[in-house]
Structures are given as C-alpha cells and as structure tokens.
N, C-alpha and C positions, 0 to 999 in steps of 0.2 A: 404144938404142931410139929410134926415129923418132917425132916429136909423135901422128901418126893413130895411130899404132902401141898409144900412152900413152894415146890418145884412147880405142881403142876399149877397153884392158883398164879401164879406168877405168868405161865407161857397162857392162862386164859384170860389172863388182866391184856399180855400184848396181841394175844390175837384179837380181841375185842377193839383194844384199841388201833389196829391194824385196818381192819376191817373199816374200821368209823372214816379213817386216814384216806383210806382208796374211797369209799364213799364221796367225799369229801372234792378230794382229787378229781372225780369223775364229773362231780358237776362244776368245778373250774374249767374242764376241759367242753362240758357241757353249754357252757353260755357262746363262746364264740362259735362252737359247732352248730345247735339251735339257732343263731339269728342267720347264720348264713345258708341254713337251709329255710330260713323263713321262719320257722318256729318259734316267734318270740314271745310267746305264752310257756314254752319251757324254757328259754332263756331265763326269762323274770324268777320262775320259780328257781331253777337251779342256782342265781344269783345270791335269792331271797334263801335258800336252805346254806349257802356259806355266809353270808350276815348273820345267820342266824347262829353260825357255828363262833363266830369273831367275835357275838356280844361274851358269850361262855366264854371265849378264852378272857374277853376283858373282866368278866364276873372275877376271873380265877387269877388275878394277875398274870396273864398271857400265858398258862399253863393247862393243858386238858386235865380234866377231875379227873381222870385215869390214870395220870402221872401220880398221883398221889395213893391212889391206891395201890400200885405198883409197887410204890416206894416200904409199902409194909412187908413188903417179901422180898426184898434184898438192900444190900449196904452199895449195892451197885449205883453207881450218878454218872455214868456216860451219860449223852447225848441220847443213846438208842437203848437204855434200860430198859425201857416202859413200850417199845413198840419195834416190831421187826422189818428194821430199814437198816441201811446203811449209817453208822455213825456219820458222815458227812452228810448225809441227807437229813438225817437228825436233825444236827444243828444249826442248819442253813434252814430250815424246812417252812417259817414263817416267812423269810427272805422270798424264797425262792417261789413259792404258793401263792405270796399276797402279790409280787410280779405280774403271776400270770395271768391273776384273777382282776387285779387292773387292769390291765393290756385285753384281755375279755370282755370287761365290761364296756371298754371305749369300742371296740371291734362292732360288740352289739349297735351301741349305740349310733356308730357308722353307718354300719348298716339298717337301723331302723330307719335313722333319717332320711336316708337313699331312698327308702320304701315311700315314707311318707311324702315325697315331690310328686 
C-alpha cells in the first residue's frame, strides 16, 4: 500500500471515529437536556446508547475498536492518533465524558423525581 493510499485510510479511520465521538458527546449532553425539557423517554434512550458505548469500551479494554484499526496506518501513539481532537482532549476524554455523563444522569434523575411528587 502506497503512503496516500495509508494516508487517506487512516483520516477515514478518524473521521469515523470522530464522528462516533460527537455522536456519543451529543447524547451526554442529551440526557440532562431531555429530562429538563421533560422528555425522559429520550433521556433513557440517550443514556442507554452511551452504556451501551462503555460495555465496547470494557469489551476492548477501555480502547475504541477504532483505535486499533487506526493503529495499522501509522507508528503514531499520541493521545489523538486515532481521532480528530485535541491531544489534551484526547487523553482526558474518558475523564472528562464519564464526568458529565454522571452529573447527567443524577440531573435526570432529579428531575424525574420532582415530576414524579
């Protein structure tokens, strides 16, 4: 395989996994938005689609399968190889995600309980 070749599988390995990232992101941000508009049927669900993202990472020893495929198109191991972010965002990026995805879910749940009196 040709360097362009390596080149381009490599920026569609991180745009894919870019892509999943913001997905991802969006429904963390997605649960405390939903129960505070009431919508706690897409709460659940957007909670349920990041669990469901955290079993895969546990599958993979807390690594996206994407990292690895990444990993065949360059000798590169930053933090932000595999996916286009910030290296610091990179490395913090479970830290700072699983944060706000807790602090989300308590928010929900706050607020369901409120509902439910």
């Amino acid at each position: 395989m040709d360097a362009a070749s390596t080149l381009r599988r490599l920026q569609l390995v991180k745009l894919a996994h870019t892509a999943a990232w913001a997905f991802f992101v969006a429904c963390i941000a997605g649960v405390p938005i939903a129960a505070w508009a009431g919508r706690f049927d897409v709460a659940l669900v957007c909670g349920v689609a990041v669990l469901f993202e955290v079993g895969i990472l546990i599958v993979n020893a807390w690594s996206c399968p994407l990292t690895a495929v990444a990993a065949r198109y360059t000798d590169d191991r930053r933090a932000n190889f595999d996916i286009y972010l910030p290296e610091v965002v990179a490395r913090h990026n479970k830290g700072i995600f699983g944060t706000l995805y807790v602090a989300g879910i308590a928010v929900a749940v706050v607020l369901w309980l409120e509902r439910a009196r």
